[in-house]
ROTORVEX-231615 format. One record per residue (C-alpha): z, x, y; residue in three letters. Coordinates in steps of 0.02 Angstrom, whole numbers, plus 50000, padded with zeros to 5 digits. Each point is the difference from the previous one (the first is absolute). Layout:
<nodes>
ZXYala ...
</nodes>
This chain:
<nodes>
440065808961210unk 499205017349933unk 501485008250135unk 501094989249899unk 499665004149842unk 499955020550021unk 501824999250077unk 500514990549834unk 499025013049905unk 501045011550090unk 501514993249985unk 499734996849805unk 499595018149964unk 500505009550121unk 501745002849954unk 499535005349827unk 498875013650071unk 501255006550103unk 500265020150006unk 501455004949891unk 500945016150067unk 500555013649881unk 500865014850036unk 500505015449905unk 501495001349883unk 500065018950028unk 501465002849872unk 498734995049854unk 498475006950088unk 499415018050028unk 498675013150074unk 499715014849893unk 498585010949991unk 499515018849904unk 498945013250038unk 499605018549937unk 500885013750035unk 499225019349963unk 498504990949909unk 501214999549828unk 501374988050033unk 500624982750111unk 501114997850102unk 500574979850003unk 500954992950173unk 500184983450069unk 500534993350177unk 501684990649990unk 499994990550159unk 498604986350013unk 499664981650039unk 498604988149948unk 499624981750063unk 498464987749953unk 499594982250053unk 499104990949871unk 499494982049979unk 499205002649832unk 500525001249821unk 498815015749974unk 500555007250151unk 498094999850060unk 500254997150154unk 501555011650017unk 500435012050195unk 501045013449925unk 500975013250115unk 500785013749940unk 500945012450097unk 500685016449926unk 501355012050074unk 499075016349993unk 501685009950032unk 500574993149813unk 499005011549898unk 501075003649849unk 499295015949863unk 501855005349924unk 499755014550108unk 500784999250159unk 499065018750049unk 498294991049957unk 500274984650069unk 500645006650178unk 498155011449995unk 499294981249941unk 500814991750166unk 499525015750114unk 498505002650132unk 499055007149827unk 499774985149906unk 500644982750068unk 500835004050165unk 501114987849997unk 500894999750170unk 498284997950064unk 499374987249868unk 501464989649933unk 499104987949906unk 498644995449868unk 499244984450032unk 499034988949909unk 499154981650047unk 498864988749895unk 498444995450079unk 499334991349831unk 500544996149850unk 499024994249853unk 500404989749829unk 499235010849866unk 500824986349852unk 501285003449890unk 501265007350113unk 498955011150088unk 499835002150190unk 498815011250086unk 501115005050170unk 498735007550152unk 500965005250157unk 500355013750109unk 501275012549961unk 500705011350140unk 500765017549953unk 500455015250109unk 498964988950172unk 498335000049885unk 499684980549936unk 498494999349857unk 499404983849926unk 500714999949814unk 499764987949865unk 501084998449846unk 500274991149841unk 501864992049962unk 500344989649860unk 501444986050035unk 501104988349877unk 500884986150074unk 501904994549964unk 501644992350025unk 501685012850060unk 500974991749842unk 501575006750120unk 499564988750136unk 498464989649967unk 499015007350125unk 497875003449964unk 499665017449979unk 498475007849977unk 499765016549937unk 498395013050070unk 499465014049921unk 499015013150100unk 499375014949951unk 498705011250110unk 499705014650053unk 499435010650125unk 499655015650083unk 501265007950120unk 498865007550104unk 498944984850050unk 501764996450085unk 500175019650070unk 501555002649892unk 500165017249958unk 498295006650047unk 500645017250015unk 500654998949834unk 498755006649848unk 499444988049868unk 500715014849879unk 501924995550057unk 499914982650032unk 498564987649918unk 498954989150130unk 500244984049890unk 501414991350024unk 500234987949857unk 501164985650031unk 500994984149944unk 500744984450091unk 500874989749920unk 500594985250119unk 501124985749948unk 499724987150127unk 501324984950031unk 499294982150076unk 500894993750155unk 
</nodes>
């Protein structure tokens, strides 16, 4: 009888609690990040060729396993003579390392549309446990009725932790590395 009455349990909730997956509308999302350049100025660049998924069975997104996978090789400053020196053995190397990753390994309901995001994020073949706060708002496409949900992330870091650039003075290019995901994610 007790066998009987977990399966029916089951049964009963289990499909509500079932893992959603999203995935990344990248023509309304974007990675873009800024940094210093000869201590006075910035110098703002993005990476034009990503993709983000997440499985979530939650409203809050609590219990959320985000991947994230960036093409290292789409660096974009508006400088094609910077961004080549970007791509080469110097900074990213990127015909060595093609990709930035990124997985969840927790996330966390701070309330009110808050997430705290823990995972590991891989850059030029060093990974380094991370942790980040997004915000998220939750919608409907009004083009085709599908959910969205839209993640804000902003972070940053320092480019040597990840051996980018290490010959490279702090005087011609800053260590932090300020950036900004926004993700609009699509259910289904």
């Amino acid at each position: 009888m007790k066998q009987l009455i977990i399966a029916f349990a089951l049964l009963t909730f289990g499909f509500n609690s079932q893992a959603q997956t999203w995935s990344a509308d990248v023509s309304h999302s974007n990675v873009v990040f800024t940094t210093s350049h000869m201590i006075v100025s910035d110098v703002d660049g993005s990476f034009k060729k990503f993709e983000a998924t997440m499985t979530s069975s939650k409203a809050d997104f609590s219990d959320a396993k985000i991947k994230m996978d960036i093409v290292a090789n789409s660096i974009n400053t508006d400088n094609e003579k910077r961004d080549a020196h970007l791509k080469s053995p110097d900074f990213f190397e990127v015909d060595k390392y093609e990709s930035i990753s990124f997985e969840s390994t927790s996330v966390k309901s701070l309330g009110n549309g808050k997430l705290s995001i823990s995972g590991k994020l891989s850059m030029h073949g060093v990974t380094k446990n991370v942790t980040f706060v997004a915000t998220y708002k939750v919608g409907t496409n009004i083009g085709n009725q599908k959910t969205i949900a839209g993640f804000k992330i902003n972070g940053k870091l320092n480019r040597k932790d990840y051996e980018i650039g290490t010959s490279t003075p702090v005087a011609v290019v800053g260590d932090e590395v300020i950036f900004k995901i926004n993700l609009e994610m699509v259910k289904g």
